[in-house]
N, C-alpha and C positions, 0 to 999 in steps of 0.2 A: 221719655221718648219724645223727639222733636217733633213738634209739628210745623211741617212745609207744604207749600204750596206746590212745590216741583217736588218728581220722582228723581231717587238718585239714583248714582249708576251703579250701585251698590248699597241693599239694606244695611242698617244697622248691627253690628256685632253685638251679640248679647248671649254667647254660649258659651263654651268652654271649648268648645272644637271647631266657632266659626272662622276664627282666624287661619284655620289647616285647610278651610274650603275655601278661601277667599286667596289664599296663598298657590295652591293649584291649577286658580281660573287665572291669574297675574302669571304664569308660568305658559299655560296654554296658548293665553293671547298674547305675551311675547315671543316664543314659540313660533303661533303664526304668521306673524310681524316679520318675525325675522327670515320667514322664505318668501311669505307674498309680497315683499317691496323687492328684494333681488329678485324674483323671479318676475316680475313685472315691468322692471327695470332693462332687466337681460331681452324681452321679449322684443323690447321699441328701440334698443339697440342694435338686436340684431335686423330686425325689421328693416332700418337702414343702413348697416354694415354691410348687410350681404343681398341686398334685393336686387334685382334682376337689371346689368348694366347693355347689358345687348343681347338680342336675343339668337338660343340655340347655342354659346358660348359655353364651352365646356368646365366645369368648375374643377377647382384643384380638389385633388385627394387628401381626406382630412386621415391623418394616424390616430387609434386609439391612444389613452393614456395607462398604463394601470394604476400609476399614483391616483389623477384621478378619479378614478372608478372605484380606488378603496378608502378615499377620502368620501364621496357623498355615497356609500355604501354603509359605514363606521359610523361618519355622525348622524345620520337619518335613525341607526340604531340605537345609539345610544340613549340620543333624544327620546326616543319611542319607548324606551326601557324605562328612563326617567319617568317619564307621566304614567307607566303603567304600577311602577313602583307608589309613586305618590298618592295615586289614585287607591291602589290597595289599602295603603297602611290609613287611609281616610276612611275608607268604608272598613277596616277592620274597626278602626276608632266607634263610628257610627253605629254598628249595628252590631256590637256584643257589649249588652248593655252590665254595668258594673255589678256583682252580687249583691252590695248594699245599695239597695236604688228604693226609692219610696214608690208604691204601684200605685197606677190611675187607669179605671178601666175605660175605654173611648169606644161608644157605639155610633156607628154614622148611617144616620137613616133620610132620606130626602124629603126635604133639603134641610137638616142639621147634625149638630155636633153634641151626643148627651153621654157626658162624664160623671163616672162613681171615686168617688174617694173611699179609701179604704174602712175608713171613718164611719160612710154613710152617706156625707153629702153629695148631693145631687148636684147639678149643673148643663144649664142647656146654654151651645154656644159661647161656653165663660171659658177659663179653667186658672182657677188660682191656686199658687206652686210658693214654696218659699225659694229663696234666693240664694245659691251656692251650695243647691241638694242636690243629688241622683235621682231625678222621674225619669220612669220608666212608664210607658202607657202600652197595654194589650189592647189591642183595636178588632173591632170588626165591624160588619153590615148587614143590616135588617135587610135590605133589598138589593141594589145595584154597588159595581163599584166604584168607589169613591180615591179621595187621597187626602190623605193629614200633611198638612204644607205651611210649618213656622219660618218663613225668610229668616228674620231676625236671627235667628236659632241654627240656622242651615242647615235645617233637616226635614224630611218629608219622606213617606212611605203609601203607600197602596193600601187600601183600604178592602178587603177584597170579602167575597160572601164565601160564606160554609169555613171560614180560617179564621185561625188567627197572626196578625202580624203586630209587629214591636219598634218602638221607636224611646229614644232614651235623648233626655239632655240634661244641663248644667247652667241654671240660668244665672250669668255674671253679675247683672244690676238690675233693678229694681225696675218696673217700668208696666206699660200695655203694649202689646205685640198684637199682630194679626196673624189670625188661622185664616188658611182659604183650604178649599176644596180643589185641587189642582190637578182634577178629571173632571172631563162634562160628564152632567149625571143626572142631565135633564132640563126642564123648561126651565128651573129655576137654579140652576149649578151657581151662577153669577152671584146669585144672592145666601148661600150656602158659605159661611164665617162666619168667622166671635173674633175672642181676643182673650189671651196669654193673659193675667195679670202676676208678675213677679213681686214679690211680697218679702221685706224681713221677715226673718222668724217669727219674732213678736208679734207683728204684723198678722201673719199667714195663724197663729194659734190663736189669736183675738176673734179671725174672722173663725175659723174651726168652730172655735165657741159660742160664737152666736147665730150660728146656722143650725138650724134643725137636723139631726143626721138620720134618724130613723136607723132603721135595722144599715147591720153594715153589710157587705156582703155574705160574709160567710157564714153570719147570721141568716141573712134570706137564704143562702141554700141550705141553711143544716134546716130550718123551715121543709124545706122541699124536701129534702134526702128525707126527712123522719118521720111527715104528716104529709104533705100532698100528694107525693110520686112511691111514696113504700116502700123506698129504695133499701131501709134498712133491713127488712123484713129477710133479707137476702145477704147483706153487707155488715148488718153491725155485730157481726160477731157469735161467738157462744157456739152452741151445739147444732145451730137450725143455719148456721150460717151454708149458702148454697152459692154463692157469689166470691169471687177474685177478692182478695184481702186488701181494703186501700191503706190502712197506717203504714206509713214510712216507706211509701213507693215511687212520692215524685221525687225527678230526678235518678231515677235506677235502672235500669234495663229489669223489661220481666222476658219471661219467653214463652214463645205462642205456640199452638197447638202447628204441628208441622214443623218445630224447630227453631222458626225466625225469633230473635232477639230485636226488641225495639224498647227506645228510653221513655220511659215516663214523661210527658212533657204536656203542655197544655193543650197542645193541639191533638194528643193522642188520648186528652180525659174525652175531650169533645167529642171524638170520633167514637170512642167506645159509647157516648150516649148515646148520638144517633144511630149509629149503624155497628150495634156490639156484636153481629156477628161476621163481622171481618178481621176483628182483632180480640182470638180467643185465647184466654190465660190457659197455658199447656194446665192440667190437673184438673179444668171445671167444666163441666158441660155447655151446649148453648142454649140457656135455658132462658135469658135477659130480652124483652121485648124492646123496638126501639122506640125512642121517643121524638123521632121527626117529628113535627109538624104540632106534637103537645107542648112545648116548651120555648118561649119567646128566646132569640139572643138573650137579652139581658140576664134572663134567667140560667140559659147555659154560663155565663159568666160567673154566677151565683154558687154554681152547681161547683164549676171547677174550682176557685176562690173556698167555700168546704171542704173541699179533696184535698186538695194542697194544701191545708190548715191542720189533715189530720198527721202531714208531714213535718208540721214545724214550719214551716212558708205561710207566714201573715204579712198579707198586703196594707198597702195604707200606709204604715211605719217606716220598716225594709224590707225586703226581699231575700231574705236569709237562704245561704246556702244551704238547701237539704241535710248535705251531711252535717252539717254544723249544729244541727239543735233535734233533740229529741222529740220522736212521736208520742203526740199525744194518744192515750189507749181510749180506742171506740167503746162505747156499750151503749147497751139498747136501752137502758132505762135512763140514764142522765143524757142531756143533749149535745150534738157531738158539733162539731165546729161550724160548717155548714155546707153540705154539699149532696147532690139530688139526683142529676139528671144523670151528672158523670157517675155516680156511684152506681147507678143502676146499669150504667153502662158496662160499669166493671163484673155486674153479675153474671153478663154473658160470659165473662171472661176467665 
């Protein structure tokens, strides 16, 4: 990545989809170009074609046209329909992130950036990706909202509290990038960055290795689900089992007590932690305590990261489609993939 002294008028491309966002704004600002100089033009012309030769002089009667009224009618729309076209097929690109995508989990707390590799590895403010992968990063925030914001990358997303949201790229070439936080989020927002590092493979599995990884995640929640939170006590299974069944549920609709059918999805393990008596499994009682305010982010990440393990969806790697890979079978006596807060969640359910 260059380094200059001046800002250009455009970052660097280094994605797989920045060229479709850079091609859009080239589009917009020609677009605009092309009325605000005729209409600006027309203005100082007419300004002296028609201004006032004597006064109380009565002006000629001007006839409508309908050609054209259906001429700047027509192209105003079609124009408009372009960019709204373009616009979509951008953000559809963006924001449905590909099924084999490597997961990185992004927690943003003020003023920083701390990422899990699926791996284990830890990272504040960094985040190293190998070069022409699928990342995908689950985000969220310990306190205020924030924004994940890679120019280079031309992508960014809302950082928002009690959610989760998703951001996915394809980094083209090798290089350091800058993160910024692209919401105030307080006295120190300005100073709230890191930097992308895109990495060969080789590269990227050298550093893997010689980083410390510790538990990975699914490890930290199956931790939590089986010892800390007693999640299993309820969840894993067997005859005592008193909790919502989680093998082979993300990615599936279950259906709730009253009828509603809703998908499995990460934002729905979360919620059944904190507040499992809003999302009850039709067949179980509400018997599942929530776990607000016991359970750090980081840890609900932990928690879901297990759940989804017991589905066949291990992070870090890829991101496997549900249906595509077999569940793992829970039991209470061997340790199950890793997941805590959401399983317990699942017991109300």
């Amino acid at each position: 990545m260059q380094s200059n002294s001046w800002v250009p008028l455009f970052p660097e491309q280094a994605s797989s989809f920045a060229w479709q966002v850079d091609y859009l704004y080239f589009y917009l600002i020609l677009v605009s170009v092309a009325f605000t100089v005729p209409i600006i033009a027309a203005i100082f012309i007419f300004f002296v074609k028609y201004r006032e030769k004597e006064r109380f002089a009565t002006p000629d009667e001007i006839h409508g046209s309908i050609m054209l009224e259906t001429v700047w009618s027509i192209i105003p729309f079609v124009i408009s329909m372009t960019i709204f076209l373009g616009g979509a097929i951008v953000y559809y690109n963006q924001y449905r992130p590909p099924a084999e995508s490597m997961e990185i989990y992004v927690v943003g707390k003020q003023w920083m950036w701390k990422a899990q590799h699926g791996t284990g590895q830890r990272e504040i403010n960094e985040l190293h990706v190998p070069v022409g992968r699928n990342i995908k990063l689950t985000m969220t925030t310990e306190d205020v909202l924030h924004d994940f914001f890679i120019p280079a990358f031309r992508t960014k997303a809302d950082v928002v509290p009690g959610r989760y949201t998703t951001v996915w790229f394809n980094a083209t070439k090798p290089g350091k990038y800058h993160i910024y936080c692209a919401e105030y989020c307080g006295l120190n927002h300005s100073g709230m960055g890191g930097w992308v590092y895109v990495m060969e493979q080789r590269d990227f599995d050298n550093w893997l290795a010689g980083n410390e990884s510790g538990q990975t995640p699914v490890q930290q929640g199956q931790d939590l689900f089986q010892n800390k939170l007693g999640c299993a006590s309820c969840h894993a299974g067997g005859d005592n089992q008193r909790g919502a069944k989680l093998e082979g549920i993300f990615g599936k609709d279950v259906k709730l007590v009253g009828g509603q059918t809703v998908k499995v999805t990460d934002e729905y393990i979360r919620n059944s932690i904190l507040n499992p008596s809003s999302q009850i499994v039709e067949g179980y009682q509400p018997i599942m305590p929530t776990f607000k305010g016991q359970v750090t982010e980081e840890q609900l990440v932990s928690l879901v990261a297990y759940i989804k393990s017991l589905s066949g969806v291990t992070p870090g790697t890829t991101t496997m489609s549900p249906a595509a890979s077999p569940a793992p079978a829970a039991n209470t006596s061997a340790p199950a993939p890793a997941a805590n807060t959401a399983t317990r969640t699942n017991s109300n359910r």
